[in-house]
C-alpha positions as CSV (number, residue, x, y, z in Angstrom):
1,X,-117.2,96.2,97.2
2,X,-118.7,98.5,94.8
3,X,-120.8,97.5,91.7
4,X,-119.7,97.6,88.5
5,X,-120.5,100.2,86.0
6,X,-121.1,100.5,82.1
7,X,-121.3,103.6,80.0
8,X,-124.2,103.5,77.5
9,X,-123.6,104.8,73.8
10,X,-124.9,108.3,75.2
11,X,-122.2,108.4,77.7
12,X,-125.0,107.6,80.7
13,X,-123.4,105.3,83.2
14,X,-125.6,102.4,84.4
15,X,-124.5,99.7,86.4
16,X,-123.9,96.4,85.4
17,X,-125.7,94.6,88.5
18,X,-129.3,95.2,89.6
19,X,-132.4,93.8,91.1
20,X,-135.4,93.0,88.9
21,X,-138.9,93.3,90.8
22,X,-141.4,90.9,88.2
23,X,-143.2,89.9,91.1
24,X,-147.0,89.8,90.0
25,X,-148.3,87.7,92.9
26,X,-145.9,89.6,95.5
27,X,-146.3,93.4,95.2
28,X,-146.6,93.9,98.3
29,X,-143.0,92.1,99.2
30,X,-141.3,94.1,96.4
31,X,-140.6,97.1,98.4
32,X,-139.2,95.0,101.0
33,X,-137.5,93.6,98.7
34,X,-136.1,96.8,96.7
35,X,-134.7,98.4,100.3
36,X,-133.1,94.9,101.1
37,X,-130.8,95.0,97.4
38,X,-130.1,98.7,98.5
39,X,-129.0,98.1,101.5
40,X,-127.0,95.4,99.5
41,X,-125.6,97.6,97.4
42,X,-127.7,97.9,94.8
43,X,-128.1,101.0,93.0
44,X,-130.2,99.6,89.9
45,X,-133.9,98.8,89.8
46,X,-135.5,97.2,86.8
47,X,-139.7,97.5,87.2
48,X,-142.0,98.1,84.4
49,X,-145.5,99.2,84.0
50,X,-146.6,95.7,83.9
51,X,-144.8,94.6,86.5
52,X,-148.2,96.6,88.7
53,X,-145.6,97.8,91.4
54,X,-143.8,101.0,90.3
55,X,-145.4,102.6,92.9
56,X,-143.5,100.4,95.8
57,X,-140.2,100.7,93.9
58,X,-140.7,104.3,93.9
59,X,-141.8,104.0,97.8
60,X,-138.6,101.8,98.5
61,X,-136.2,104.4,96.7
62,X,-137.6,107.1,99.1
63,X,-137.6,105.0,102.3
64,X,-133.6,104.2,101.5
65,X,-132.7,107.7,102.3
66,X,-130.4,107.4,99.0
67,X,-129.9,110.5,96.7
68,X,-132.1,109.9,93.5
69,X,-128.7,110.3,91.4
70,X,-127.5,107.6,93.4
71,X,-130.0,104.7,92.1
72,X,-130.8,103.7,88.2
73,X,-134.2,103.2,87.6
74,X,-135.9,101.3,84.7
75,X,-139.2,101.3,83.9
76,X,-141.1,100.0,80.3
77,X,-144.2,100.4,78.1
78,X,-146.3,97.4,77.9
79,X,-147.9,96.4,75.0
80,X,-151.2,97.4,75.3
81,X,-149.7,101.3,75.7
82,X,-147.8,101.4,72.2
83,X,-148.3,103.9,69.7
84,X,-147.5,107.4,70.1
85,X,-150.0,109.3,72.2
86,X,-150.5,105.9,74.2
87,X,-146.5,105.4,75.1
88,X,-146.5,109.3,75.7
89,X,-149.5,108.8,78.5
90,X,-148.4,105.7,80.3
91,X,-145.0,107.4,80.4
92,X,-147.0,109.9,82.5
93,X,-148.6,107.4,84.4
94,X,-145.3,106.0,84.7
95,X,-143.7,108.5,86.2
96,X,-146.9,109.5,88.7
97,X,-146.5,105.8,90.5
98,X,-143.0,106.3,90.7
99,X,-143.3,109.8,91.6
100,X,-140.3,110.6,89.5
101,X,-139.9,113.8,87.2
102,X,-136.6,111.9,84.9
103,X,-136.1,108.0,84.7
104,X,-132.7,106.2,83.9
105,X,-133.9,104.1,81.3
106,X,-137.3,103.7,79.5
107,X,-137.9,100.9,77.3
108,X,-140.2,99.5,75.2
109,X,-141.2,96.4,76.6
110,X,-142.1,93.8,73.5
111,X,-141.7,94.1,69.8
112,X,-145.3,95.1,68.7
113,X,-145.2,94.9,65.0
114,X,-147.9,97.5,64.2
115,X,-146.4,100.1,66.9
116,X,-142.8,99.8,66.7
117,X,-142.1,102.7,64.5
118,X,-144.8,104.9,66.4
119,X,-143.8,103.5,69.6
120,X,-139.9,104.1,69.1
121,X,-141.0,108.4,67.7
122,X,-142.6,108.6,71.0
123,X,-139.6,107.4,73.1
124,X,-137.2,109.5,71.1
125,X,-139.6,112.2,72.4
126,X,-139.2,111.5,76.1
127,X,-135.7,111.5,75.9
128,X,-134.9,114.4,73.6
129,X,-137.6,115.9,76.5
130,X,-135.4,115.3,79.1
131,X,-137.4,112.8,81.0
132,X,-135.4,109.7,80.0
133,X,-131.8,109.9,80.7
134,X,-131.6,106.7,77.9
135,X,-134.5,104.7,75.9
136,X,-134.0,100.9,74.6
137,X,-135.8,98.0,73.5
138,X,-136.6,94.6,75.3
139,X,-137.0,91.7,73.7
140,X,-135.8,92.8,70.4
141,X,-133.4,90.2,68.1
142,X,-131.7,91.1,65.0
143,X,-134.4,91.4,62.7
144,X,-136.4,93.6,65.1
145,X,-133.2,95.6,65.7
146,X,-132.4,95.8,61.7
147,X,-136.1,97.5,61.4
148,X,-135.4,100.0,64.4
149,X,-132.1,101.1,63.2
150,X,-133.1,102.1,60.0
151,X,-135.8,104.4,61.5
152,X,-134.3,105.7,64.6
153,X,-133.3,108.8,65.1
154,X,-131.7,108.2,68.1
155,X,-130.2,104.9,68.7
156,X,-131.5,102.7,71.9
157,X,-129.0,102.2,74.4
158,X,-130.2,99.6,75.7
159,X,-131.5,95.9,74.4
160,X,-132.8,93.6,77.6
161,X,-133.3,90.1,76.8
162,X,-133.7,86.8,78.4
163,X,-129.9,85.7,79.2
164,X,-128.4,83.0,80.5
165,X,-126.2,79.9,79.6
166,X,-129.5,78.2,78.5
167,X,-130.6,80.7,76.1
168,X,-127.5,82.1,75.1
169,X,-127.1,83.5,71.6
170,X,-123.9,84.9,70.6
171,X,-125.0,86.5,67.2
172,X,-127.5,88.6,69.7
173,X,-124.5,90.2,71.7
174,X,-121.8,90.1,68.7
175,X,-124.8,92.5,66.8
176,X,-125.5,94.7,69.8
177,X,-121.6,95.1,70.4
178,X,-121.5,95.9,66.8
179,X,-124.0,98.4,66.8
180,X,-122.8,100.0,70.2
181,X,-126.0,99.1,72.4
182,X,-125.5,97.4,75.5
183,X,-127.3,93.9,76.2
184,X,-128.8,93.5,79.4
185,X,-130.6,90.0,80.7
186,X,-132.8,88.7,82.8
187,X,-134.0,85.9,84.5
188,X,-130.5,85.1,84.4
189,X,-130.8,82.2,87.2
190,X,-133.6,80.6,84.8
191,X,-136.0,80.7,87.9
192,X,-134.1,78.2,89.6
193,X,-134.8,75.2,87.0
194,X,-131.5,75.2,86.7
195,X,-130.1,75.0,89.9
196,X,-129.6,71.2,90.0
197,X,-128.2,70.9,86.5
198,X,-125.2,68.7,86.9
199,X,-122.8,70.5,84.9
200,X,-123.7,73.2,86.9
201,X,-123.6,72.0,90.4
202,X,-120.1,70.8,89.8
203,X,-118.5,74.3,88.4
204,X,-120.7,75.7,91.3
205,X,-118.7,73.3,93.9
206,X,-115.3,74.3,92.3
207,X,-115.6,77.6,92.7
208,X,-117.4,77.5,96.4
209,X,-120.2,79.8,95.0
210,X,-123.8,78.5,94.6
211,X,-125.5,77.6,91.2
212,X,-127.2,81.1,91.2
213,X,-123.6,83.0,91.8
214,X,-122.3,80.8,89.2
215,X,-124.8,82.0,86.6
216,X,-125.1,85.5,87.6
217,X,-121.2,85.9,87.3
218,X,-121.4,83.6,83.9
219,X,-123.6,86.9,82.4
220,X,-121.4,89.8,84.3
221,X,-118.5,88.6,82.6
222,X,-120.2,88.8,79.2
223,X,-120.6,92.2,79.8
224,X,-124.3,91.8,80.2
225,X,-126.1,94.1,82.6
226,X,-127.7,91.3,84.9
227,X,-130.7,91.8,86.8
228,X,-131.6,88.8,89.2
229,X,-134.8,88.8,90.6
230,X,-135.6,87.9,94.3
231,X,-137.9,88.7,96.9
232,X,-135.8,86.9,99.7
233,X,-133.3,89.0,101.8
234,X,-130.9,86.3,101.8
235,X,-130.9,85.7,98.0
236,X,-131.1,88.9,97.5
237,X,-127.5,89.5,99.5
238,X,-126.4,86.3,97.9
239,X,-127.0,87.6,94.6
240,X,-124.6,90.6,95.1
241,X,-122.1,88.7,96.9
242,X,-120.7,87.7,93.1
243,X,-117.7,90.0,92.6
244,X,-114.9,88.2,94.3
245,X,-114.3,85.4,92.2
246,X,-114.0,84.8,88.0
247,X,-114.8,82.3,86.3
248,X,-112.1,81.3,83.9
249,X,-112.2,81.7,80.4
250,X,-111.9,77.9,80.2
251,X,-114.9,77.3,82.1
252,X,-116.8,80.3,80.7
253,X,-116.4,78.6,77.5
254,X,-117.9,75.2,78.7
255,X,-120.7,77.1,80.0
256,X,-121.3,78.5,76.8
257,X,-122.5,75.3,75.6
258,X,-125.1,74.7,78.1
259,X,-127.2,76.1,75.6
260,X,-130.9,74.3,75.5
261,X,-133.1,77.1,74.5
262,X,-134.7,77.3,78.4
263,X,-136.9,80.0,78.4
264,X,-139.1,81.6,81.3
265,X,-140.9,83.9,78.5
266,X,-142.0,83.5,75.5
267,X,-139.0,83.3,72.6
268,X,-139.6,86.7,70.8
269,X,-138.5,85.6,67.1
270,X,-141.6,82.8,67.4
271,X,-143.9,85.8,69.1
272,X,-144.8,87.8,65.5
């Protein structure tokens, strides 16, 4: 069955399922792991420079034999790389692991008060260069957004947050629908916490899907880009095996109340 796809506010089309690859103790499974969710089906791949394994992704995207127009790639700027001249070099180095001349999606990794602006100049750079096909933000809620917007030049496309029943925040999507910039989450199985929440085991059981196809297909049908994370083949095909049921709007509705404020990283409006 083929993947999903939306059309970012710059008419780039990115799909709405992917793999992620933070993996910091398993870069050396992550290529496996990036040619095992292509062979899947997959055709996005979320990495950043962080992440330390942009140069497998870019390893596992060769070895797949796939056209490079076929697979959407993501990569970020971390923290310590933000400001102007800094984003501008590690989205060199960026591109040298990957060994990529144009990436999908470039964003910047965490709100860093002192660099937003700075940061933000030199991504609007990078694209209006060519060499970003779309920039966003990660980690960005409304306040953070309100202070972009108002020095933007060029809209992001993109805002990727944590996102899942547990942490779901309405006012976060309704603003980025608003504003015509698409939310993508991840860690949108919680890291498994969650897989033996009650609630969850039983809408898992009525549906015949497992607790992790449950909550992936909860996101997807927010219109969320969702980008699981798994270094195991058969999770991996599990993951995309997600587009042949629906949830109702019922039971989508029930799940909206899961909320608990689970996070696997930090909550970015207590971060400042």
């Amino acid at each position: 069955m083929e993947l999903p796809f939306t059309t970012l506010n710059n008419g780039v089309q990115m799909p709405l399922l992917g793999i992620g690859v933070y993996a910091p103790k398993q870069t050396n499974e992550v290529q496996q792991a990036v040619e095992w969710a292509l062979e899947s089906g997959c055709r996005l791949i979320d990495t950043a420079s962080a992440y330390g394994n942009e140069r497998e992704v870019g390893d596992a995207i060769r070895e797949s034999g796939l056209s490079r127009s076929d697979v959407f790639i993501t990569t970020k700027v971390w923290n310590d790389d933000q400001g102007y001249t800094r984003t501008l070099r590690a989205f060199n180095r960026s591109l040298e692991r990957l060994r990529l001349d144009v990436v999908d999606l470039y964003l910047i990794h965490w709100p860093i008060k002192e660099h937003r602006h700075e940061t933000w100049r030199a991504l609007e750079k990078i694209y209006m260069d060519g060499r970003a096909r779309a920039i966003g933000v990660s980690n960005h809620y409304l306040d953070q957004l309100d202070e972009l917007l108002t020095e933007a030049i060029i809209k992001p496309a993109v805002n990727q947050i944590e996102f899942s029943p547990y942490c779901y925040l309405p006012e976060v999507l309704d603003y980025c629908r608003q504003k015509n910039i698409q939310p993508e989450g991840y860690a949108p199985v919680v890291r498994g916490q969650k897989a033996e929440d009650p609630k969850l085991v039983a809408l898992a059981r009525k549906y015949g899907k497992s607790t992790y196809q449950l909550l992936i297909r909860w996101s997807l049908q927010h219109g969320v880009v969702t980008i699981p994370k798994s270094v195991k083949r058969e999770r991996i095909q599990e993951n995309f095996d997600v587009l042949n049921f629906t949830i109702t709007d019922e039971d989508m509705a029930l799940m909206d109340t899961f909320y608990d404020n689970t996070r696997i990283a930090d909550d970015p409006r207590t971060r400042e």
